[in-house]
C-alpha positions in Angstrom: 50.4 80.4 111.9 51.1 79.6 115.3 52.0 76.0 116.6 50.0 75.2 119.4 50.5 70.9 119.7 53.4 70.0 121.4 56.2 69.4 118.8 58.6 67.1 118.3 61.8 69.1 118.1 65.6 67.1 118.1 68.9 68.6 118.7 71.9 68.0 116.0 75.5 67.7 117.9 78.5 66.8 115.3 81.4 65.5 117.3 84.9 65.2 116.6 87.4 63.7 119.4 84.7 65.0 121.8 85.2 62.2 124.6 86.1 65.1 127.6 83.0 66.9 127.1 80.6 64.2 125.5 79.7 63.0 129.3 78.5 66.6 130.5 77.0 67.5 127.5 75.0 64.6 126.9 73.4 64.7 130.4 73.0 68.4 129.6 70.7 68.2 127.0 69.1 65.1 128.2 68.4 67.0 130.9 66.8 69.9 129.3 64.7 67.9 126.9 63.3 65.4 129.9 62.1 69.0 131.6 60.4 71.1 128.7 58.6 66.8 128.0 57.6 67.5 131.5 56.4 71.2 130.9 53.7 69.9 128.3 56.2 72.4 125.9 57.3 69.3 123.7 56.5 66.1 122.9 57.9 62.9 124.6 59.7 61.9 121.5 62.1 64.6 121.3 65.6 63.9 121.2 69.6 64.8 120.9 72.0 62.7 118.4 75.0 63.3 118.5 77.2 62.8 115.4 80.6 61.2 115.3 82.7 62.6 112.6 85.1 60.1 112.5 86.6 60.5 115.9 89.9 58.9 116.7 89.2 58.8 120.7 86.3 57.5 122.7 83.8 59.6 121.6 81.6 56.7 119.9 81.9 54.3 123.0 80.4 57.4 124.9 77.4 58.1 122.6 76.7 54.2 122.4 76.5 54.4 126.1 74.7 57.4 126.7 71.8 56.2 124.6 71.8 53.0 126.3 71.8 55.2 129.7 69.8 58.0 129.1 66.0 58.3 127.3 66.4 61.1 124.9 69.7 60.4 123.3 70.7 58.8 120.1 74.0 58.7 118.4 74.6 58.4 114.7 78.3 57.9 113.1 79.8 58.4 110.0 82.3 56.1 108.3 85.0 58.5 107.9 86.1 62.2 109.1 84.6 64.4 106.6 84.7 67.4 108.1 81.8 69.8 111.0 79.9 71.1 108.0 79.0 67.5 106.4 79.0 65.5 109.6 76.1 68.5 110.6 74.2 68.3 107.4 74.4 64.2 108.0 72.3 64.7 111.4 70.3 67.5 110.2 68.7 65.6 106.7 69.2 61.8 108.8 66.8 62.8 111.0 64.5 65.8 109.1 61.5 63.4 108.9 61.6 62.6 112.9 61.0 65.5 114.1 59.7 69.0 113.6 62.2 70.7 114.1 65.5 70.4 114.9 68.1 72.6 116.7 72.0 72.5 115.7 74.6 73.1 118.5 78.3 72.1 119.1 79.0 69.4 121.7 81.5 71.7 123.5 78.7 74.0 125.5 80.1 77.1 124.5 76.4 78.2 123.0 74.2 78.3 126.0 71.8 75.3 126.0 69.3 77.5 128.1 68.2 79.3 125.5 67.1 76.2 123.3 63.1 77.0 125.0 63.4 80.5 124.2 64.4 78.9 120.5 61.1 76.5 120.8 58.9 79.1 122.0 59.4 81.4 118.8 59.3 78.1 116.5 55.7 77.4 118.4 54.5 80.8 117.5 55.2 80.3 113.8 59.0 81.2 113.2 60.5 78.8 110.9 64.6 79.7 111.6 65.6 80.9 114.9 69.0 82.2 114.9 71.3 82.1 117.9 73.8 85.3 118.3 76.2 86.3 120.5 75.4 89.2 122.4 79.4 90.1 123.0 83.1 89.1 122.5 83.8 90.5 125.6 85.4 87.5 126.6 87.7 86.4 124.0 91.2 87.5 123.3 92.2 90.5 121.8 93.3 88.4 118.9 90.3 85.9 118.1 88.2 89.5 118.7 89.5 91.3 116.2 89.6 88.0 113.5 86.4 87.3 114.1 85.4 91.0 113.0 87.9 90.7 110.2 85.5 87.6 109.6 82.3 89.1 109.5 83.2 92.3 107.5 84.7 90.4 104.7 81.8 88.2 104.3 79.2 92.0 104.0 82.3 92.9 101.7 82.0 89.8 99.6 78.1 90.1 99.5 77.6 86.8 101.8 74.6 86.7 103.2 75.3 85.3 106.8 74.0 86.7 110.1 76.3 88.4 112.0 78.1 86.9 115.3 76.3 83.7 114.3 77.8 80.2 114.5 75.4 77.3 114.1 73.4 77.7 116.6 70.2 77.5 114.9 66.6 76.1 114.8 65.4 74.7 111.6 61.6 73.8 110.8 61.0 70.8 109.0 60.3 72.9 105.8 63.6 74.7 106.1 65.4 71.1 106.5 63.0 70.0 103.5 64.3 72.7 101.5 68.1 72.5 102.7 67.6 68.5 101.2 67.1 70.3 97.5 70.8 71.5 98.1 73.2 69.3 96.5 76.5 71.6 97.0 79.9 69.3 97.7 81.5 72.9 99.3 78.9 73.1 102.4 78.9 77.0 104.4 75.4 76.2 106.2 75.8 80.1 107.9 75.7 81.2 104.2 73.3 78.5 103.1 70.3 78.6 105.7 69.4 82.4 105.3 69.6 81.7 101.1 66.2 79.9 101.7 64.3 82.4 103.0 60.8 81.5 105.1 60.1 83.7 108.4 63.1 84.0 110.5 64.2 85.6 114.5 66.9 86.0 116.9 67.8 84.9 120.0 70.6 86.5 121.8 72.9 84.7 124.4 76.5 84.8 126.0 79.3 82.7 125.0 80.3 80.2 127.1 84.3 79.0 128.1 84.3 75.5 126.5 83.7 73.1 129.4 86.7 70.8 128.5 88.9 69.9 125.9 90.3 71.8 123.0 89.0 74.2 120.0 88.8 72.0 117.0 88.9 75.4 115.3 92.7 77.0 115.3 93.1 80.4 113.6 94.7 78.0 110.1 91.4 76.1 110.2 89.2 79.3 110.6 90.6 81.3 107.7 90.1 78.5 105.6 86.5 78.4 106.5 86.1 81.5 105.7 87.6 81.5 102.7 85.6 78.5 101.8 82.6 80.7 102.5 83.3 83.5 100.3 84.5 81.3 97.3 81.4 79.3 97.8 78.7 82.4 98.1 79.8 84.7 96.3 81.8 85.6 92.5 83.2 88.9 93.9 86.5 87.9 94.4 86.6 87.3 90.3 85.2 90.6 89.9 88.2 91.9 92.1 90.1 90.4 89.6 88.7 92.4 86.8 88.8 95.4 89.1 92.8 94.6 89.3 93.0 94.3 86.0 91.7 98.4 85.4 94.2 99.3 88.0 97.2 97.9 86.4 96.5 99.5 82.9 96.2 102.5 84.8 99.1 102.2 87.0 101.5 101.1 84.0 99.6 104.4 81.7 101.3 106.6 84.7 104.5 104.4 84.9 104.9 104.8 81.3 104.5 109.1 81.8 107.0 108.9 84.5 109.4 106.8 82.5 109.0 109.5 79.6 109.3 112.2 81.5 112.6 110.5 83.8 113.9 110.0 80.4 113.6 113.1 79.4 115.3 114.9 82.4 117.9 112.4 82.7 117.6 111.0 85.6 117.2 107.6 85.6 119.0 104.3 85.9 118.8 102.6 81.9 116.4 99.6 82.2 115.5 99.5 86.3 112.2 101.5 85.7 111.2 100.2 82.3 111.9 96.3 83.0 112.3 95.5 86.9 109.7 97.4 88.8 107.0 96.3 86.0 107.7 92.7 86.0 107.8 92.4 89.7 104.3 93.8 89.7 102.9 92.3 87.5 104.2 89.1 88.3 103.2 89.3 91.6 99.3 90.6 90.9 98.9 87.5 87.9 99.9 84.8 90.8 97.4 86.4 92.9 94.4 86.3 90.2 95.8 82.8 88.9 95.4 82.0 92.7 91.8 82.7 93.0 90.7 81.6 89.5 92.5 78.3 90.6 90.3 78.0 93.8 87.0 78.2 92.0 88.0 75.9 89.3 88.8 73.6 91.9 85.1 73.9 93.5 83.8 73.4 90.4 86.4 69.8 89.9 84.7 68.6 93.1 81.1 70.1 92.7 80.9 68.0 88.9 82.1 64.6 89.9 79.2 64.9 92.2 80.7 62.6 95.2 78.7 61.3 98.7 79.2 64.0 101.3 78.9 61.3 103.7 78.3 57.7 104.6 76.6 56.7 107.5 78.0 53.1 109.4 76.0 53.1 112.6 72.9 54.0 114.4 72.3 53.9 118.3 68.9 54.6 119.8 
């Protein structure tokens, strides 16, 4: 069903130490909302809030000011650093009843704000999640390139269901945020968690931007543990694999234990090495490795039981 009244649509910004970009970025998307108002293409209400995470620098004295400066801001922050993923989910269910929609973005301007009306134009013909995706890497390194692939290929091989090349660029309806409400999860991967609910969904495609100032508040350390956040949060394959290692090693020691008869049996052999060492190195090695994982989802399930506040909300600017 298309959506042909003008909607109210607000745009989710989690911040962290974000006081080098916050100016540009704030004017940006003020900017952008005061012209598609002017267009007739959304409603005068419309907004951007911008969520501190907890920042250590400036960042909340810029938001504060901002909305005192400019119409369509707001600013909302948390009481503590809890991390993109909550300090996201914060803005996106704080404000799910304000709006019609809303659109997630990082503050940095690396996802190219432009495309936000190409986002509103397929919500306004009845698309519920609008996905924002990369068209290339052509610009990163050599090295993020090549992670980032490594990225995506584990999550298909772990059976996550995330859209590929996509960060969180996103529009959400209102039922979408409705239905993200109903998820209670301590161990938030929003890429795995939006296209888990379903409704109609589309693409947008768009080029990555160089971040306008600041630094990556995503290192390679902090990246591999999102991902493996992801994959122990989506998906029990990796205890499968464990199973799966498990039929290996009886296999590998049946053929160890035919080569240790048969070296036996020709002589040539140094007395214990094969029959104690090798085997208790390997197996050593491959029980750390499946303790390791079973120990990471028993963990998830230590924090998803007690049931804790992803977040606490101190202030609210307007």
């Amino acid at each position: 069903m298309e959506n042909h009244h003008k909607p109210i649509i607000g745009v989710v910004s989690p911040c962290y130490n974000e006081e080098l970009v916050l100016p540009e970025t704030s004017v940006q998307l003020n900017t952008i909302i005061a012209d598609l108002v002017a267009r007739n293409i959304i409603s005068e209400k419309s907004f951007a809030v911008f969520v501190d995470d907890g920042s250590k620098d400036k960042t909340w004295n810029i938001i504060e000011e901002k909305a005192s400066q400019l119409t369509h801001i707001k600013g909302l922050k948390l009481a503590g650093n809890v991390g993109h993923q909550k300090a996201l989910l914060a803005g996106l269910l704080t404000f799910k009843d304000e709006a019609d929609a809303l659109i997630s973005i990082d503050a940095d301007l690396q996802d190219d704000v432009r495309v936000i009306e190409e986002m509103i134009v397929k919500y306004k013909s009845g698309i519920d999640v609008v996905y924002g995706v990369r068209k290339e890497r052509a610009t990163d390194t050599f090295f993020k390139r090549n992670t980032a692939l490594l990225f995506y290929n584990l999550m298909k091989k772990m059976k996550v269901n995330i859209i590929h090349n996509h960060a969180d660029y996103r529009l959400c309806s209102n039922r979408v945020l409705n239905a993200l409400a109903e998820f209670g999860e301590v161990n938030l991967f929003l890429r795995g968690i939006i296209p888990t609910i379903g409704f109609s969904k589309e693409v947008v495609y768009y080029d990555r931007l160089e971040r306008f100032a600041g630094e990556s508040k995503y290192p390679f350390r902090k990246m591999a543990a999102f991902a493996w956040n992801g994959v122990t949060s989506f998906s029990n394959y990796p205890l499968k694999l464990v199973t799966i290692i498990g039929f290996v090693i009886f296999f590998f020691c049946l053929a160890m234990t035919g080569y240790a008869l048969f070296a036996l049996y020709t002589g040539n052999v140094v007395p214990g090495w094969l029959s104690t060492v090798l085997p208790m190195y390997f197996l050593g090695g491959v029980q750390l490795f499946c303790f390791g994982i079973l120990g990471e989802y028993i963990g998830k399930i230590y924090s998803e039981v007690k049931q804790r506040p992803r977040y606490f909300i101190d202030k609210r600017v307007e």
